[in-house]
C-alpha positions in Angstrom: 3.6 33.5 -37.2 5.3 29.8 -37.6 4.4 26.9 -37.8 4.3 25.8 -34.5 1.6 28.6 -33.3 -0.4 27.0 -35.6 -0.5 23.9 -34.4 -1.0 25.2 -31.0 -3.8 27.3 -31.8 -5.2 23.8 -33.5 -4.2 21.3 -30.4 -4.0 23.0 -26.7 -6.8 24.0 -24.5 -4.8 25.2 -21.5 -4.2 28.8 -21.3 -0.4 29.8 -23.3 -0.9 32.8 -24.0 -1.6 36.7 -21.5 -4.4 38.2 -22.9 -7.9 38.8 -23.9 -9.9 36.8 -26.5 -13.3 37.8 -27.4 -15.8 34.7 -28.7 -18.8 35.5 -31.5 -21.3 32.9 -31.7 -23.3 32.4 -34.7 -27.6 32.8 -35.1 -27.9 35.0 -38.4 -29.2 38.8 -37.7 -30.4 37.8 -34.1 -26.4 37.3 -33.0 -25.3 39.9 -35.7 -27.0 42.7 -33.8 -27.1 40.9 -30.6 -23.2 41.1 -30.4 -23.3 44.8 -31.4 -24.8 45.7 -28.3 -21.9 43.8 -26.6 -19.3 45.3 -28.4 -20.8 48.6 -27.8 -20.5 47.9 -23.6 -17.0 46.5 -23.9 -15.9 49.3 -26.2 -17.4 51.8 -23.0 -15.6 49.9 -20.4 -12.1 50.5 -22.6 -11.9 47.0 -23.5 -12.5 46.1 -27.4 -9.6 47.8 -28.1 -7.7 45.8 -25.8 -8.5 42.8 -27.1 -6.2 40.3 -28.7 -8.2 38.3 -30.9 -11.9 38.1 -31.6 -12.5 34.8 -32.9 -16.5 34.5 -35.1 -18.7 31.9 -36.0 -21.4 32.5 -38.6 -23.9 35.5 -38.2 -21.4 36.4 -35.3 -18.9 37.0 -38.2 -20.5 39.2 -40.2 -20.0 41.8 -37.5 -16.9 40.7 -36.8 -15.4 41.2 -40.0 -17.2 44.6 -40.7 -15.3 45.7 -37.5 -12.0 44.0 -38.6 -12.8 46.4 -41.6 -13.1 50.1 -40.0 -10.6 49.1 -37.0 -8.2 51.7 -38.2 -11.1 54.0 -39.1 -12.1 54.3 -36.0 -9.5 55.7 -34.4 -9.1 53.5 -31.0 -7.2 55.4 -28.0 -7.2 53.8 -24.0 -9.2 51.1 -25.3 -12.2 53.1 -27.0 -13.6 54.3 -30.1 -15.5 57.9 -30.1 -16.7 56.5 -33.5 -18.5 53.7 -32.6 -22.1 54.9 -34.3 -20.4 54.0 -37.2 -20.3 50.9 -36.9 -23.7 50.0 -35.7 -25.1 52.0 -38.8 -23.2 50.3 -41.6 -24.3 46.5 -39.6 -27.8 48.5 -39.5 -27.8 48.3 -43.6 -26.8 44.4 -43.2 -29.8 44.2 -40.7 -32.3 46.0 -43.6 -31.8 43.5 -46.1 -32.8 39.8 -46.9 -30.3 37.5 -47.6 -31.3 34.3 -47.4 -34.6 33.6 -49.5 -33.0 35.2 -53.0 -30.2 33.3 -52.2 -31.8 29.9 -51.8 -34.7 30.9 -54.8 -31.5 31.9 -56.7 -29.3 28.4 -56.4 -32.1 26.8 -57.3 -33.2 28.3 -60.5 -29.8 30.6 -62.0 -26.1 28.8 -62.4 -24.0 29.4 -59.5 -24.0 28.6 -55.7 -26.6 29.4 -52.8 -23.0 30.8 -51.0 -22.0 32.8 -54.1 -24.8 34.8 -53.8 -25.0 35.2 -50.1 -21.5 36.7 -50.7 -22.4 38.9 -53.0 -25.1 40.2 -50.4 -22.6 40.8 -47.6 -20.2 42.4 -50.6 -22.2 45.0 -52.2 -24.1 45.8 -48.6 -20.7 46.2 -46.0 -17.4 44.6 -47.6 -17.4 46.3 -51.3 -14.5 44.9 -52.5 -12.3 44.0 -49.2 -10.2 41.1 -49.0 -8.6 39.5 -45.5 -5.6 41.8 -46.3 -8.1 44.8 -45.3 -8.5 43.5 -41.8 -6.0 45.1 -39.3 -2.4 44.0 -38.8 -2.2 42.5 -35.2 1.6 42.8 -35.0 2.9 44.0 -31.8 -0.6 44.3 -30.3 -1.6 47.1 -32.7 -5.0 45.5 -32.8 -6.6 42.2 -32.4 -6.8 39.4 -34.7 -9.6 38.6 -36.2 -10.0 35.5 -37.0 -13.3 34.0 -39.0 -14.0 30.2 -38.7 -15.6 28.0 -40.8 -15.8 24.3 -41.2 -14.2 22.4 -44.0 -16.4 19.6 -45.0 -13.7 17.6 -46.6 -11.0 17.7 -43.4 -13.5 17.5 -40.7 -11.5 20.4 -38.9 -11.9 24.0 -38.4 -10.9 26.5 -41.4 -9.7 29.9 -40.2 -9.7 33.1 -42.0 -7.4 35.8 -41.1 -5.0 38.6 -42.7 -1.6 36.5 -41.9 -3.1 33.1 -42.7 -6.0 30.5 -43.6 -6.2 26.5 -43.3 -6.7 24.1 -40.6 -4.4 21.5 -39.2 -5.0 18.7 -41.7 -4.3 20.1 -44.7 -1.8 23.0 -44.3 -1.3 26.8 -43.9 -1.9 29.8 -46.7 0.1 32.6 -45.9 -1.4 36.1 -46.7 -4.4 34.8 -48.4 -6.0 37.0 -51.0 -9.4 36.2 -50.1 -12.7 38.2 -50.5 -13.7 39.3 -46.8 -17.2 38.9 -48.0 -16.4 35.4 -48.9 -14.8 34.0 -45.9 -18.0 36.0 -44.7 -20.2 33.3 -46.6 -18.2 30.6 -45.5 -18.6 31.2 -42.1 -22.2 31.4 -42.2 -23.1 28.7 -44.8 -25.7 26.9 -42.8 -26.6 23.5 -44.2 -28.7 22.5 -45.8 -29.9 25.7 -47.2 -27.1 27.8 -47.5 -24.1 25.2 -47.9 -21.5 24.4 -49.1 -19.6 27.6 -50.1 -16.5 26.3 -52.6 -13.2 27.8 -52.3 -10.9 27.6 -55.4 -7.1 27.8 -53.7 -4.2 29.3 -56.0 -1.7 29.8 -53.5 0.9 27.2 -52.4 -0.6 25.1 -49.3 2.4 25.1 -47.0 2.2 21.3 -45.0 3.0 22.4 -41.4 3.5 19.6 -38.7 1.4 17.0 -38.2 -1.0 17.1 -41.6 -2.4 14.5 -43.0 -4.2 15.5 -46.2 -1.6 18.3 -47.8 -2.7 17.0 -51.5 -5.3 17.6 -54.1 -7.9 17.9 -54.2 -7.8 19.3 -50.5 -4.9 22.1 -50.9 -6.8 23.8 -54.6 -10.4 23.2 -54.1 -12.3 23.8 -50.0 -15.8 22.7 -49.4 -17.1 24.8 -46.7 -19.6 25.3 -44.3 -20.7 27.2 -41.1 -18.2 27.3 -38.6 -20.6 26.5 -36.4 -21.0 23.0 -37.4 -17.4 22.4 -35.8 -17.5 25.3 -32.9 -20.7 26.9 -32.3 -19.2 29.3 -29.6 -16.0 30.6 -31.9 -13.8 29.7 -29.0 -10.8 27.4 -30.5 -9.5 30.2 -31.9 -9.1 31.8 -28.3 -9.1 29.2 -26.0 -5.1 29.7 -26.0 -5.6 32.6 -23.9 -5.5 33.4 -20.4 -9.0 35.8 -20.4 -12.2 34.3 -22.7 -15.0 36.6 -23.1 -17.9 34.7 -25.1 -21.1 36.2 -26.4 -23.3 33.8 -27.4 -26.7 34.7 -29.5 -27.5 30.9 -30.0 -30.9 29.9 -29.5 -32.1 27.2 -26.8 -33.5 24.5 -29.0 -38.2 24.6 -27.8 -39.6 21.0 -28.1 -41.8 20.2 -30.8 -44.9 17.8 -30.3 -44.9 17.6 -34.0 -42.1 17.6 -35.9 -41.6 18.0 -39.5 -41.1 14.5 -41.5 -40.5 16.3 -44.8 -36.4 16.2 -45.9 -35.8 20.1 -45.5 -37.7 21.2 -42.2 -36.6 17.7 -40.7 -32.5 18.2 -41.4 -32.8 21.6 -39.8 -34.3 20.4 -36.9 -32.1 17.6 -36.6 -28.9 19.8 -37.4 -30.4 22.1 -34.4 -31.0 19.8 -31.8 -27.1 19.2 -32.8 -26.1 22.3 -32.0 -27.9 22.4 -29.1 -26.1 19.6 -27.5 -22.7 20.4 -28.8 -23.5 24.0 -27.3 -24.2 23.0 -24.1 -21.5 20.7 -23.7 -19.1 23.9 -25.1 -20.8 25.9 -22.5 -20.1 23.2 -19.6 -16.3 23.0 -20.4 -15.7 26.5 -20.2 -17.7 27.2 -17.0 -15.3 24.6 -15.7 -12.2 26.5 -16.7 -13.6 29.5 -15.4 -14.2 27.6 -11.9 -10.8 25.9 -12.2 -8.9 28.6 -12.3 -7.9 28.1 -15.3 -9.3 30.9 -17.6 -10.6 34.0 -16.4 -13.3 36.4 -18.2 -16.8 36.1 -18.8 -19.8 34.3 -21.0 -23.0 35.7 -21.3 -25.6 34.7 -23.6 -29.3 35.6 -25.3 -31.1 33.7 -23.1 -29.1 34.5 -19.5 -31.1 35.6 -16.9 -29.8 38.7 -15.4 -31.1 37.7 -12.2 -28.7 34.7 -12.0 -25.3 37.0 -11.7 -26.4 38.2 -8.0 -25.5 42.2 -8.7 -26.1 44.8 -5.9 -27.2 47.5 -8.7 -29.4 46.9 -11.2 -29.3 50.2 -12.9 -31.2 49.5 -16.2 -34.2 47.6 -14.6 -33.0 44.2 -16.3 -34.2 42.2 -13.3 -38.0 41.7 -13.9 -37.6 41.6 -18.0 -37.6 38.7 -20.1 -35.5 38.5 -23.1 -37.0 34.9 -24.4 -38.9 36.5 -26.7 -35.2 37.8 -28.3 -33.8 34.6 -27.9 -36.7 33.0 -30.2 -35.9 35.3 -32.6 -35.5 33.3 -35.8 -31.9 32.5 -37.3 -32.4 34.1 -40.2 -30.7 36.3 -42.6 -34.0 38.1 -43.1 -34.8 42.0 -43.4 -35.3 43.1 -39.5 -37.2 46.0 -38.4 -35.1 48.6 -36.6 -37.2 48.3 -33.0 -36.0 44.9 -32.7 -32.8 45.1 -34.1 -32.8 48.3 -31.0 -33.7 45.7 -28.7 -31.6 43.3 -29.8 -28.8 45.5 -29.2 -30.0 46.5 -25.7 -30.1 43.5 -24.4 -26.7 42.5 -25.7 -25.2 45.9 -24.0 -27.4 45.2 -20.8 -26.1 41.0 -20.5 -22.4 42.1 -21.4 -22.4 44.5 -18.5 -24.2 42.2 -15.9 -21.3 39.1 -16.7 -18.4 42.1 -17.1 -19.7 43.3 -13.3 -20.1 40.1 -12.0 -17.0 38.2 -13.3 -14.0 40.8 -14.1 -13.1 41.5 -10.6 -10.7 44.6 -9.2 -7.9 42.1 -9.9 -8.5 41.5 -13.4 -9.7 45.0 -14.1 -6.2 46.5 -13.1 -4.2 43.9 -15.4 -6.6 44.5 -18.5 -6.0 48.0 -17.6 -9.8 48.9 -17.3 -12.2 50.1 -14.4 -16.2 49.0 -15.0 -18.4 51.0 -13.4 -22.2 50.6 -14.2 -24.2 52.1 -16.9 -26.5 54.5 -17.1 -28.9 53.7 -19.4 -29.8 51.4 -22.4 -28.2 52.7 -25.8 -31.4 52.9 -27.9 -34.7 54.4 -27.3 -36.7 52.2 -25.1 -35.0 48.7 -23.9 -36.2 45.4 -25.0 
C-alpha cells in the first residue's frame, strides 16, 4: 500500500476501484447478531468470500473482527465457508455476556478507563490475545480487508484499523500496527458519553503522507478515540472506492419522545441519537443516489426495511406480512441477550439480505461477482422472528 491509496481511500467518492465492499453499521448486540444473519446469506450465495473489503462501525465491528480472526480457519472455497456455525457460536458467547454496565460501574469507582475494560470484555470472550496482525493478509485478493473504523476525537477524521495500516488523513499512517484486535474493537464501539473515549498510546513512527496537517505530538503518540460511528454511522468510507457497496445497516430509527430527559446523561444520548439519525439518513440518501446514478452497484438493506418495498415475485420465507419493528427497537446495548432473540435477530438479517441481494444484484452483476442467487429455503434458526 502507498501513500497515495491512502489518501484516496480518505478523499474520493467516485467508484476507482472493481470490486465488492461489504458495509457494517454499528447498534451494540442488536447489529452484532443482526449482521450475522447477513453474513450467513451472503456466505450461501458464494459471496463473503468474494469480498474485497468489509469496512465496521461499532457493534458492527465486533463481528467483523471475530470473522477477520477465523478467516483462514474457515477454510473458504467458491466463495463459501462449510464452517460457518462456527462463527455464529463464538459471536453467540459475545451475545451471553454484559458489557457495558460493569464497564461504566467500573470507570467510575476502579483506576482505569470505561474503554479499557470494555476491551478486556471483547478480549477474554472472542479475541484472547489477537492483535490486527491476526486478521487475514488481503494481498492479491487472498481475502478481504478488514478494516475497523473509529473516530479520532482530536483530528476530527476517521481512524482505521487494519493489518497493513492505521491512522487517518490528518495525522499520518502506521504501518503494521501492533495493536490489540480487542482494542481497536473498543475503539470502534466507544459510544459517548458512556463508553468514551478509549486512549491509544502510539510507539511506532507516524509516517506524514500527503496532505496532513497535524503529524506532531501530541497527535502521532497519544489517540483519543471514539465510536466510528460518530464520523460514519454506515462504515462506508472505507468502501465507497469501490465499484459494488453492499451495506447492512442495524441502526435504529430514532421514536419521538413527548417527554424527554432534562438530566445531563439520558439528555446527551438522546441528543447524540437524534444525530445519528440525521447523519444516517442523509448517508442513506447519498448512496441510494449512486446506486440510481449508475454510479455504484450492490445493495443496502437495513433493520427496519420493509420486505414488502423490494417488489419480489417469491416470497419463500413468509417475510411479507411480518414486522421486524419490534427488532429494530431493540436497545443498543452491549447487554446479555437471550438466545431466541439473538435467533431472531439473525433471521431477520438472513431474510432482508436475501430480499435486497434478489432484488438488486441482477444476472449482470451475478455473472461478474461470479455468483448465481437463487432463493432460500427457510429461515436458519428454529422459528423466524
Amino acid at each position: 500500500m502507498d501513500n497515495t491509496y491512502f489518501q484516496r481511500e480518505q478523499d474520493v467518492s467516485d467508484s476507482t476501484e472493481d470490486g465488492a465492499g461489504l458495509a457494517l453499521s454499528g447498534g451494540g448486540y442488536r447489529a452484532m447478531m443482526f449482521h450475522v444473519g447477513a453474513l450467513r446469506r451472503l456466505n450461501e450465495v458464494g459471496l463473503l468470500g468474494r469480498l474485497k473489503r468489509i469496512s465496521s462501525v461499532s457493534g458492527g465491528s465486533i463481528t467483523a473482527a471475530y470473522l477477520g480472526l477465523l478467516w483462514s480457519r474457515l477454510q473458504f472455497g467458491a466463495g463459501k465457508t462449510p464452517h460457518f456455525d462456527d462463527f455464529v457460536e463464538g459471536v453467540r458467547r459475545m451475545a451471553g455476556k454484559t458489557v457495558d454496565v460493569g464497564a461504566v460501574i467500573g470507570g467510575a469507582l476502579l483506576p482505569g478507563d470505561v474503554s479499557d475494560r470494555v476491551a478486556a470484555a471483547y478480549d477474554d470472550t472472542l479475541f484472547h490475545g489477537a492483535r490486527l496482525a491476526d486478521l487475514p493478509d488481503d494481498t492479491g485478493g487472498a481475502a478481504p480487508r478488514f478494516v475497523i473504523n473509529a473516530t479520532n476525537i482530536q483530528s476530527g477524521a476517521l481512524w482505521r484499523f487494519s493489518r497493513p495500516y492505521m491512522g487517518d488523513y490528518r495525522v499520518g499512517l502506521v504501518r503494521n500496527p501492533d495493536v490489540p484486535l480487542a482494542a481497536a474493537v473498543a475503539a470502534s464501539s466507544a459510544f459517548p458519553p458512556l463508553l468514551s473515549p478509549m486512549t491509544l498510546d502510539v510507539a511506532q513512527p507516524v509516517e506524514a503522507v500527503a496532505g496532513v496537517d497535524l503529524n506532531r505530538e501530541p497527535f502521532t503518540t497519544r489517540v483519543v478515540l471514539g465510536d466510528g460511528g460518530v464520523y460514519d454511522n454506515l462504515g462506508l468510507e472505507t468502501v465507497k472506492g469501490l465499484t459494488t457497496l453492499l451495506v447492512s445497516d442495524a441502526g435504529q430509527k430514532i421514536e419521538a419522545e413527548d417527554r424527554p430527559h432534562h438530566d445531563w446523561v439520558r439528555h446527551s444520548i438522546r441528543v447524540l441519537n437524534t444525530v445519528d439519525n440525521q447523519v444516517r439518513s442523509l448517508r442513506k440518501r447519498h448512496l441510494v443516489r449512486a446506486y440510481k446514478s449508475g454510479e455504484h452497484t450492490g445493495a443496502y438493506w437495513g433493520i427496519g426495511s420493509s420486505f414488502a418495498r423490494f417488489e419480489l415475485a417469491e416470497d419463500p420465507l413468509g417475510c411479507a406480512g411480518r414486522d421486524p419493528g419490534p427488532l429494530a427497537r431493540t436497545p443498543t446495548r452491549l447487554e446479555k441477550m437471550p438466545r431466541d432473540l439473538q435467533d431472531r435477530l439473525m433471521n431477520w438479517g438472513y431474510a432482508i439480505c436475501d430480499a435486497a441481494l434478489r432484488a438488486h444484484v441482477d444476472a449482470a452483476l451475478q455473472a461478474k461477482l461470479g455468483v448465481a442467487i437463487s432463493p432460500p429455503t427457510a429461515f436458519p434458526h428454529p422459528g423466524a422472528y
